[in-house]
N, CA, C and O atoms as a GROMACS GRO file, in nm:
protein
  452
    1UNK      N    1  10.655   3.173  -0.520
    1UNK     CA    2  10.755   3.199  -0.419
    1UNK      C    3  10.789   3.070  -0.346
    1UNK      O    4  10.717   2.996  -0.279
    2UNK      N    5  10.888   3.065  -0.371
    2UNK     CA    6  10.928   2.963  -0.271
    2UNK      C    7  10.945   2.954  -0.101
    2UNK      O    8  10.969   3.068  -0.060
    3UNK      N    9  10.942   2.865   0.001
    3UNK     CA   10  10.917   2.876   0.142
    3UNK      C   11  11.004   2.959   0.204
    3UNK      O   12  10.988   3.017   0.311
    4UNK      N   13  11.131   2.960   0.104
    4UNK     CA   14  11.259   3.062   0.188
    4UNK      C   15  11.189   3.202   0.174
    4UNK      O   16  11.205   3.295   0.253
    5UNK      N   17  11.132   3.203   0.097
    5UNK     CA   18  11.155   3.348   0.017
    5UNK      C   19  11.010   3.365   0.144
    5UNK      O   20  11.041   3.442   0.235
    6UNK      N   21  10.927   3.330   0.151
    6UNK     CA   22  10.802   3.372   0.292
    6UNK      C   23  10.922   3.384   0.402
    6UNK      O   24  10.952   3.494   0.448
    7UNK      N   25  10.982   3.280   0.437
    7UNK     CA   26  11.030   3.281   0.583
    7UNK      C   27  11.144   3.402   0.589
    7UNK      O   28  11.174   3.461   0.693
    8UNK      N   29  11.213   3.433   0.437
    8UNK     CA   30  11.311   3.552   0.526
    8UNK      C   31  11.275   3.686   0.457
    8UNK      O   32  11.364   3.771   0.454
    9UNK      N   33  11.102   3.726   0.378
    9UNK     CA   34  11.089   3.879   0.324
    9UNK      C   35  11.032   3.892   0.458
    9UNK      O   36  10.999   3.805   0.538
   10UNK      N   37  11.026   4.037   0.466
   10UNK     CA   38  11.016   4.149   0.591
   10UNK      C   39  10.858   4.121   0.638
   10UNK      O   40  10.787   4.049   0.568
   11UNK      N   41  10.811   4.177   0.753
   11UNK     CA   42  10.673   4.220   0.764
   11UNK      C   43  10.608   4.287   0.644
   11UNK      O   44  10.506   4.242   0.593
   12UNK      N   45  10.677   4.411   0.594
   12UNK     CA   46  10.631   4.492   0.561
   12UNK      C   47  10.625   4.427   0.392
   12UNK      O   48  10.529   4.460   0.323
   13UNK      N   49  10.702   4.360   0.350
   13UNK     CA   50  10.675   4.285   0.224
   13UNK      C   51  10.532   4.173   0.208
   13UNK      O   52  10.470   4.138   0.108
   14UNK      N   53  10.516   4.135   0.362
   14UNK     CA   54  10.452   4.032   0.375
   14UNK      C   55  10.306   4.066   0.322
   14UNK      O   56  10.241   4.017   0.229
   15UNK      N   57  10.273   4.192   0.437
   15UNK     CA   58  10.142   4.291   0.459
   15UNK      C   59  10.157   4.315   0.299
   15UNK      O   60  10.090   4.229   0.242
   16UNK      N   61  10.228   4.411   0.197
   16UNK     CA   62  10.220   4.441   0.081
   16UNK      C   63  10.161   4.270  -0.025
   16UNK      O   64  10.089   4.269  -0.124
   17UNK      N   65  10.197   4.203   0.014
   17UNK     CA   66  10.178   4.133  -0.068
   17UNK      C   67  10.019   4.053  -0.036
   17UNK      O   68   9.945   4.009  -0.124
   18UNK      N   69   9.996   4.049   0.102
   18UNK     CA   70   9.854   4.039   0.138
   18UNK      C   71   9.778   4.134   0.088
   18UNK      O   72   9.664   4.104   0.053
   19UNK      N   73   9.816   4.240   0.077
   19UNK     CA   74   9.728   4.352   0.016
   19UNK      C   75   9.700   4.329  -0.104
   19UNK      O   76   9.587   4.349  -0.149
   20UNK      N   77   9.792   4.285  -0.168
   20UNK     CA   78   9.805   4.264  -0.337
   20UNK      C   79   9.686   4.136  -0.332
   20UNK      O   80   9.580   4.150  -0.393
   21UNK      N   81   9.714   4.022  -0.259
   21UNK     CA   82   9.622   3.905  -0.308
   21UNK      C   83   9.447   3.917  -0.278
   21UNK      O   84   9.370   3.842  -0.338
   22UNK      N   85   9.409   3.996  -0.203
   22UNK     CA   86   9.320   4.026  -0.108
   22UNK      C   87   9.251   4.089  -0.254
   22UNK      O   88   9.155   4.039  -0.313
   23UNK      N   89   9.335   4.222  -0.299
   23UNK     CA   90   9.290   4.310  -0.405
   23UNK      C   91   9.196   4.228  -0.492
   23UNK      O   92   9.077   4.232  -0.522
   24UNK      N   93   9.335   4.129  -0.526
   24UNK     CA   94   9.273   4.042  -0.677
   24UNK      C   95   9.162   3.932  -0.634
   24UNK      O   96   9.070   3.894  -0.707
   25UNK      N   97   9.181   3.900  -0.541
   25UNK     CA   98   9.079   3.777  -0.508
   25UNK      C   99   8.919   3.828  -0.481
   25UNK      O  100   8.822   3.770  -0.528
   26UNK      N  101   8.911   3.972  -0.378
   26UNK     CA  102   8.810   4.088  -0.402
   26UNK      C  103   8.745   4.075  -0.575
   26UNK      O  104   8.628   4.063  -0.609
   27UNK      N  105   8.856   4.083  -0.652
   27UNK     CA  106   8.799   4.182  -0.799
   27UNK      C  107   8.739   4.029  -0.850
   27UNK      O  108   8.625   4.025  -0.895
   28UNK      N  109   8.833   3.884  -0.838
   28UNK     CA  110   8.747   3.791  -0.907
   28UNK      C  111   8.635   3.693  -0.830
   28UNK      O  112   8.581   3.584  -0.851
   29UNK      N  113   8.630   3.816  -0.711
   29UNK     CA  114   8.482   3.716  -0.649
   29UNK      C  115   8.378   3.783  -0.687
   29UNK      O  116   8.272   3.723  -0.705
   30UNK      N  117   8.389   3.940  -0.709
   30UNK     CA  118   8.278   3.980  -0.769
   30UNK      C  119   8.230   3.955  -0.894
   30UNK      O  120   8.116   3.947  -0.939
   31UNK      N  121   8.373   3.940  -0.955
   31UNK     CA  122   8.329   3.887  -1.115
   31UNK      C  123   8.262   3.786  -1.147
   31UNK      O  124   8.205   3.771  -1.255
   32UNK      N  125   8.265   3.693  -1.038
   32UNK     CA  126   8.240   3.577  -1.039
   32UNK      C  127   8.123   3.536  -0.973
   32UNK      O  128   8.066   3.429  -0.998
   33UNK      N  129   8.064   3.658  -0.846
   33UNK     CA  130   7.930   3.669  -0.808
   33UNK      C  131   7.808   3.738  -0.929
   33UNK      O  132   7.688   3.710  -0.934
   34UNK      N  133   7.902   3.856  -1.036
   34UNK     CA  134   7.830   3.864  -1.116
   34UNK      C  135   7.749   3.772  -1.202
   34UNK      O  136   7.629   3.785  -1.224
   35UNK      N  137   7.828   3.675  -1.248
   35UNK     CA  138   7.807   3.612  -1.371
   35UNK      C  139   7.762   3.525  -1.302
   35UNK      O  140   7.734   3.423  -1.367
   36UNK      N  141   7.732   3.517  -1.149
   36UNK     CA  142   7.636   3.354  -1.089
   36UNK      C  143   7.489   3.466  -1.106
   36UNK      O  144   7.385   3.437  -1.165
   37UNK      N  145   7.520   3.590  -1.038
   37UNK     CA  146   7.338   3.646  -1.017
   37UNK      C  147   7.304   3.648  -1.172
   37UNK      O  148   7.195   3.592  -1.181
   38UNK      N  149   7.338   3.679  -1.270
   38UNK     CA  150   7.311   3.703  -1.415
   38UNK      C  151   7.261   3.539  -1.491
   38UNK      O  152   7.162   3.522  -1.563
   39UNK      N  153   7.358   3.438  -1.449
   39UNK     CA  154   7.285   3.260  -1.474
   39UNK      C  155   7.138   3.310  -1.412
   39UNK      O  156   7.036   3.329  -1.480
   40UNK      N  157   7.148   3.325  -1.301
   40UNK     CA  158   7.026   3.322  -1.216
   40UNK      C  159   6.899   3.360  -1.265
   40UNK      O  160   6.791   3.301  -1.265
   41UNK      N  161   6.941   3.490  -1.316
   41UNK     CA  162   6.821   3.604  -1.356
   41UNK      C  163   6.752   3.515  -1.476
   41UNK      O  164   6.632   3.490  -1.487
   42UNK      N  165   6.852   3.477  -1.556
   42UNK     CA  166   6.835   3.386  -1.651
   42UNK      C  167   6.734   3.261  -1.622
   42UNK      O  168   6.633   3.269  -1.693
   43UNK      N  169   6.735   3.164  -1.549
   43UNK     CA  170   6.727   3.084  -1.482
   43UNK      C  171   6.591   3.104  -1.435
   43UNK      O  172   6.520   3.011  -1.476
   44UNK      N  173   6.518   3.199  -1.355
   44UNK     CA  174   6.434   3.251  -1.264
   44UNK      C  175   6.333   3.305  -1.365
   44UNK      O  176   6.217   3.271  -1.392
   45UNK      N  177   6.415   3.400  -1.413
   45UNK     CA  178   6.295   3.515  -1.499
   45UNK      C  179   6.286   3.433  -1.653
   45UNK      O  180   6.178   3.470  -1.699
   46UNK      N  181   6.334   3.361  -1.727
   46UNK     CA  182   6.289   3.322  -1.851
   46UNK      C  183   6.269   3.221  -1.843
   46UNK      O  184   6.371   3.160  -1.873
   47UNK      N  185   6.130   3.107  -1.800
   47UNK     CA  186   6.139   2.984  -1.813
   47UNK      C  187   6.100   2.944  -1.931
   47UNK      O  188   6.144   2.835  -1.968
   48UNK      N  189   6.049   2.985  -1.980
   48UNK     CA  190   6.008   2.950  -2.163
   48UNK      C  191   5.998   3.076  -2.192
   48UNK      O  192   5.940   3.157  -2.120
   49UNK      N  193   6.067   3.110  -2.332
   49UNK     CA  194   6.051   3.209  -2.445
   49UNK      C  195   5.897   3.250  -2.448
   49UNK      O  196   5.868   3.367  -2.424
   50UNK      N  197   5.793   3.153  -2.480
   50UNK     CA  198   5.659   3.233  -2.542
   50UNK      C  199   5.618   3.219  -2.388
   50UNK      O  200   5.612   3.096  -2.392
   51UNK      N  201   5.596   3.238  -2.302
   51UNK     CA  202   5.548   3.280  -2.187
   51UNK      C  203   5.594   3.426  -2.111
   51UNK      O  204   5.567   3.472  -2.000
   52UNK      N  205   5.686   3.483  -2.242
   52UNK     CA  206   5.729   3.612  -2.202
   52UNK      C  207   5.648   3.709  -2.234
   52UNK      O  208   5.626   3.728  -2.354
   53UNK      N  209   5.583   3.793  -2.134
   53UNK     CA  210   5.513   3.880  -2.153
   53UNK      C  211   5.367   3.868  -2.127
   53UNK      O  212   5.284   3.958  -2.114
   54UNK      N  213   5.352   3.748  -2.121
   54UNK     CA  214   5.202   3.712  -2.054
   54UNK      C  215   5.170   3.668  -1.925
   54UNK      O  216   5.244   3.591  -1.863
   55UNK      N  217   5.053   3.717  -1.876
   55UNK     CA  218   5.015   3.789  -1.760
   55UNK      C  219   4.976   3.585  -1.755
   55UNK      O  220   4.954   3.510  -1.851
   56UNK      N  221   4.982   3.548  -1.593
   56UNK     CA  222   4.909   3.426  -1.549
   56UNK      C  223   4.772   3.461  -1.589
   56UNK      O  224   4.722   3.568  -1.624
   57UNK      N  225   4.723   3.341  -1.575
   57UNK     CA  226   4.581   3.350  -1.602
   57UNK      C  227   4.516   3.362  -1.481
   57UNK      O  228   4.578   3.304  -1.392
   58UNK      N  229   4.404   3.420  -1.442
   58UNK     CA  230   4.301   3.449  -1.355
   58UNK      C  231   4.233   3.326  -1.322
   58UNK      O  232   4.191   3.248  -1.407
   59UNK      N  233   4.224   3.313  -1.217
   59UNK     CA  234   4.169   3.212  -1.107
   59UNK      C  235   4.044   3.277  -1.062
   59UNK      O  236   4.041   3.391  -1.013
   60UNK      N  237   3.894   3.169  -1.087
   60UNK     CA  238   3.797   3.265  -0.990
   60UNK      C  239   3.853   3.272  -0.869
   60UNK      O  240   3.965   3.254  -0.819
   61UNK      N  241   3.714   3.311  -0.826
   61UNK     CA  242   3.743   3.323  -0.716
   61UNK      C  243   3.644   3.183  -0.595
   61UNK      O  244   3.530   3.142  -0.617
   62UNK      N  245   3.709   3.152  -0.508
   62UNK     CA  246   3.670   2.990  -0.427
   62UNK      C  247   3.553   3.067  -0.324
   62UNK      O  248   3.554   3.155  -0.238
   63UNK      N  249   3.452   2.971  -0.391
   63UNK     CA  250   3.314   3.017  -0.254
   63UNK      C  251   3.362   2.953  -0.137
   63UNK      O  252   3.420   2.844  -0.142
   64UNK      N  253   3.337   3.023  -0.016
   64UNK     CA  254   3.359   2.933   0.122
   64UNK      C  255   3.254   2.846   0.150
   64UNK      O  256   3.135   2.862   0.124
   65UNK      N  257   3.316   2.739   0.212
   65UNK     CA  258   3.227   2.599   0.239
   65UNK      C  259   3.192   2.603   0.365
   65UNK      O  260   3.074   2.584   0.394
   66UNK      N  261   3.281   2.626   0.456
   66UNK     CA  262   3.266   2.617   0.610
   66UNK      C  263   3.230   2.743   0.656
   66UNK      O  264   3.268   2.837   0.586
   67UNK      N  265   3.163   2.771   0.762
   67UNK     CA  266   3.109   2.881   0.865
   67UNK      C  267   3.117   2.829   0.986
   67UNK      O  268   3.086   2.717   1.027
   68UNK      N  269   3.169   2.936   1.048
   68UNK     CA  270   3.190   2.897   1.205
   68UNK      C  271   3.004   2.986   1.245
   68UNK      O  272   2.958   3.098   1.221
   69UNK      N  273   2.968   2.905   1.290
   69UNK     CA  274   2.865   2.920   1.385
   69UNK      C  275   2.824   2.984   1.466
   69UNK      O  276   2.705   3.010   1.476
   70UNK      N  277   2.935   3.034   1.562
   70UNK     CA  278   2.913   3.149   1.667
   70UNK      C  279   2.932   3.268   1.591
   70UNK      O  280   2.850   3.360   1.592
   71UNK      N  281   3.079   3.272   1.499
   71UNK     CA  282   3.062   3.423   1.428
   71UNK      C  283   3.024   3.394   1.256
   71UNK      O  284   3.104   3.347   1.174
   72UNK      N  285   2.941   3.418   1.239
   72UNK     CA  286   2.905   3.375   1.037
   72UNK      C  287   3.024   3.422   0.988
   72UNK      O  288   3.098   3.339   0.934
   73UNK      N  289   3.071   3.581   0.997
   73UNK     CA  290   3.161   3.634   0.948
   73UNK      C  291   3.356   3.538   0.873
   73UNK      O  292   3.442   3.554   0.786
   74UNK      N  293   3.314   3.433   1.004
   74UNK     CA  294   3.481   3.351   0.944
   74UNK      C  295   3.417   3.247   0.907
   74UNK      O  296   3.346   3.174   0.976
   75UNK      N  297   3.462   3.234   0.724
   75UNK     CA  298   3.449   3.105   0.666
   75UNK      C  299   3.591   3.033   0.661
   75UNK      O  300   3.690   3.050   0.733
   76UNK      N  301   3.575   2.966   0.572
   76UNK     CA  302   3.689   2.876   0.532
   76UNK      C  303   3.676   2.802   0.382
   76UNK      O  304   3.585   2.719   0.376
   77UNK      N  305   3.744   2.820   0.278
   77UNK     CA  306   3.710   2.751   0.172
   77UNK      C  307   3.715   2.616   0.111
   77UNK      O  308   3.675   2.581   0.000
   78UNK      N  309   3.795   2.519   0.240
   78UNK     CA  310   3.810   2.404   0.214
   78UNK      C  311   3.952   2.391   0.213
   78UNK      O  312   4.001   2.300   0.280
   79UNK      N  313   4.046   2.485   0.136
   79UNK     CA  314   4.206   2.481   0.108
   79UNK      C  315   4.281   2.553   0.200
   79UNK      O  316   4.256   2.628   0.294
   80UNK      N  317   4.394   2.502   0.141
   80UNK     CA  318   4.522   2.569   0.285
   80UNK      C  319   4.512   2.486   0.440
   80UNK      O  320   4.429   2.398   0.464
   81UNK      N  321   4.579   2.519   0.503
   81UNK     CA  322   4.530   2.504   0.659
   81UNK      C  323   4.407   2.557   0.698
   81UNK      O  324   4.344   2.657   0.663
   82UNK      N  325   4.384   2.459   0.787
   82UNK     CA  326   4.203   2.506   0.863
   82UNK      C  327   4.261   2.566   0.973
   82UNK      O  328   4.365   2.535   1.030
   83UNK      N  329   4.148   2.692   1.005
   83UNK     CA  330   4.145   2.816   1.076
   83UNK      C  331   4.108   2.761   1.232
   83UNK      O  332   4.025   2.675   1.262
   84UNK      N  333   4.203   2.842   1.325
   84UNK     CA  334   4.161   2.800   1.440
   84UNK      C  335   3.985   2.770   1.486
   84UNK      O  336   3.936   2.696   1.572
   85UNK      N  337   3.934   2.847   1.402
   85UNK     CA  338   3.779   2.830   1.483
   85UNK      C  339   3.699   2.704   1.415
   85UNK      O  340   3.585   2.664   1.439
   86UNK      N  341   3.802   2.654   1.317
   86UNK     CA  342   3.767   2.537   1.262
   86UNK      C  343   3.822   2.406   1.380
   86UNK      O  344   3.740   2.358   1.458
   87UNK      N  345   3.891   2.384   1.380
   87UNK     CA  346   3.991   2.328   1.497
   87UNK      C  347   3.944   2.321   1.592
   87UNK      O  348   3.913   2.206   1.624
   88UNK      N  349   3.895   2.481   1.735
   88UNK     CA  350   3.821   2.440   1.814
   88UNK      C  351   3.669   2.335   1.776
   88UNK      O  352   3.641   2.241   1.850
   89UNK      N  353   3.592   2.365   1.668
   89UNK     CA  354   3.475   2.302   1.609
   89UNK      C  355   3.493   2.214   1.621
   89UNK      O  356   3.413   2.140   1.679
   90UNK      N  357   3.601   2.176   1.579
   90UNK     CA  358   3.623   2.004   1.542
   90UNK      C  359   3.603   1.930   1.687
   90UNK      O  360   3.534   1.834   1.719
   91UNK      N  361   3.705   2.025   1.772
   91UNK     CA  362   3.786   1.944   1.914
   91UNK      C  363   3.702   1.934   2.017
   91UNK      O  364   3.726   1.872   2.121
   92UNK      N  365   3.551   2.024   1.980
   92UNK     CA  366   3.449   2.045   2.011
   92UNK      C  367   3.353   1.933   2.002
   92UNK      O  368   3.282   1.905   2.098
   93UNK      N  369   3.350   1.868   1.887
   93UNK     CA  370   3.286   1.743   1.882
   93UNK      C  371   3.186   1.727   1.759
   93UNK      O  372   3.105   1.637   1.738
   94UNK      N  373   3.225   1.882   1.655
   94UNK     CA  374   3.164   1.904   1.589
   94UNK      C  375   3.202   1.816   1.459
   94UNK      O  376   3.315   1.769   1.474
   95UNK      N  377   3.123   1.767   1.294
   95UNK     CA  378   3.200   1.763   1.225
   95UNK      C  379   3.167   1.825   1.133
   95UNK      O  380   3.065   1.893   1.118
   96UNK      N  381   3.306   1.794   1.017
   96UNK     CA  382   3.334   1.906   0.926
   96UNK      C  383   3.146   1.930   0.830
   96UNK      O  384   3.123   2.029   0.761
   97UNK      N  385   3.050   1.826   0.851
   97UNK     CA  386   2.937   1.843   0.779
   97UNK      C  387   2.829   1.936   0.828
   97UNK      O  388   2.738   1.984   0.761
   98UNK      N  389   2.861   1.957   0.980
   98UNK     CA  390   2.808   2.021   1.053
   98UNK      C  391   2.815   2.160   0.992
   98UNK      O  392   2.710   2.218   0.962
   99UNK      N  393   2.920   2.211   0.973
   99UNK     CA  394   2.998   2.354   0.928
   99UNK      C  395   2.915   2.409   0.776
   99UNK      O  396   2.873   2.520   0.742
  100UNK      N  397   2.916   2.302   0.722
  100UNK     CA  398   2.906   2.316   0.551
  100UNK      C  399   2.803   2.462   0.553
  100UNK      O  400   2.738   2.502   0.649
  101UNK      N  401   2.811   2.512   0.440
  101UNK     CA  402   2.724   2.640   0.419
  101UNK      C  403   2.616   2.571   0.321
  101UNK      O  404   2.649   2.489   0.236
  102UNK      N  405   2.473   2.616   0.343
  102UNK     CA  406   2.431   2.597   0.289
  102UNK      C  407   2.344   2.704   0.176
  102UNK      O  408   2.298   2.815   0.200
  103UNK      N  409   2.342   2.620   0.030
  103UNK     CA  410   2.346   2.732  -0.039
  103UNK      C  411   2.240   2.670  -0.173
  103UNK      O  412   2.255   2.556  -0.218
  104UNK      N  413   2.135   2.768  -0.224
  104UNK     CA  414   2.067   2.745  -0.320
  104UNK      C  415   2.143   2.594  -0.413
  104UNK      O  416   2.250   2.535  -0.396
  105UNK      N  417   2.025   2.573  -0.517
  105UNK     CA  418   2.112   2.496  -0.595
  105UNK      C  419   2.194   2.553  -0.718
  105UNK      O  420   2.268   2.492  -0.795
  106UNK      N  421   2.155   2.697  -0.714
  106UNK     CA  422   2.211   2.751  -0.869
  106UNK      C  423   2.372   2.774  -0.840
  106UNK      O  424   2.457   2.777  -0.929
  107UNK      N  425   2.399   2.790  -0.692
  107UNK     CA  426   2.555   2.839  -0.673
  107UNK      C  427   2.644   2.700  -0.640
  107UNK      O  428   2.766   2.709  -0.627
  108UNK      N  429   2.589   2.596  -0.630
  108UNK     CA  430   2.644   2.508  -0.619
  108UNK      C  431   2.746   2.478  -0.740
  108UNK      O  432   2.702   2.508  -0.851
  109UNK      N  433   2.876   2.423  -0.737
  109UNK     CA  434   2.963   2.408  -0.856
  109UNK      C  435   2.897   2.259  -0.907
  109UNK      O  436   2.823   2.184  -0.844
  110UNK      N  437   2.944   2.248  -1.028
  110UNK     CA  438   2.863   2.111  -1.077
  110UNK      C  439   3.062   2.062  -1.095
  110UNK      O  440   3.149   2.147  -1.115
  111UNK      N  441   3.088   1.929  -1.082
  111UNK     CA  442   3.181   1.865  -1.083
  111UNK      C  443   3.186   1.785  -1.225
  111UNK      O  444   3.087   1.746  -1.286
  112UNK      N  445   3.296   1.772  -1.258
  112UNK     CA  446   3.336   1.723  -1.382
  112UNK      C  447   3.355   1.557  -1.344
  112UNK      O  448   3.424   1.510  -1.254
  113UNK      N  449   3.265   1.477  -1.449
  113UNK     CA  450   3.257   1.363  -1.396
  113UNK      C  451   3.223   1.255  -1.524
  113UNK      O  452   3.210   1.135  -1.502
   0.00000   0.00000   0.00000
């Protein structure tokens, strides 16, 4: 359309024809949100072919190293962020060797060396 043709059709041509573009632009954003979530799924859920269908592998499980002192009950295993009652310990004047659990020699992990 050319600029005349906006500046002298009616309101009511105007609104009709907003309706019309609105319609189509609606139908190819979804089409077009489809085929992005579907890359995606792609993308996300198949990172290699032979890894389809198999379960991760099992992680033991991490003995805790640290014990808070006042309550035995909260350890800490060494990983992640340290637990507030680790923190007060520390700020306390304690150190982290202080904490250590102590434990036979059979449960001790032997290190690869």
């Amino acid at each position: 359309m050319d600029k005349d043709d906006w500046t002298s059709a009616t309101t009511a041509e105007l609104w009709r024809l907003y309706d019309e573009v609105t319609t189509v632009l609606g139908r190819r954003m979804t089409a077009e949100k489809a085929k992005l979530e579907e890359r995606l799924r792609r993308i996300e859920g198949n990172p290699g072919a032979q890894n389809e269908g198999r379960a991760r592998r099992p992680y033991p499980p991490v003995l805790p190293k640290y014990q808070n002192p006042k309550n035995p009950s909260e350890t800490w295993s060494g990983r992640g962020k340290q637990p507030r009652w680790l923190k007060a310990q520390l700020r306390a004047g304690k150190k982290l060797n202080d904490l250590l659990i102590d434990r036979p020699s059979g449960q001790r992990r032997r290190r690869a060396g």
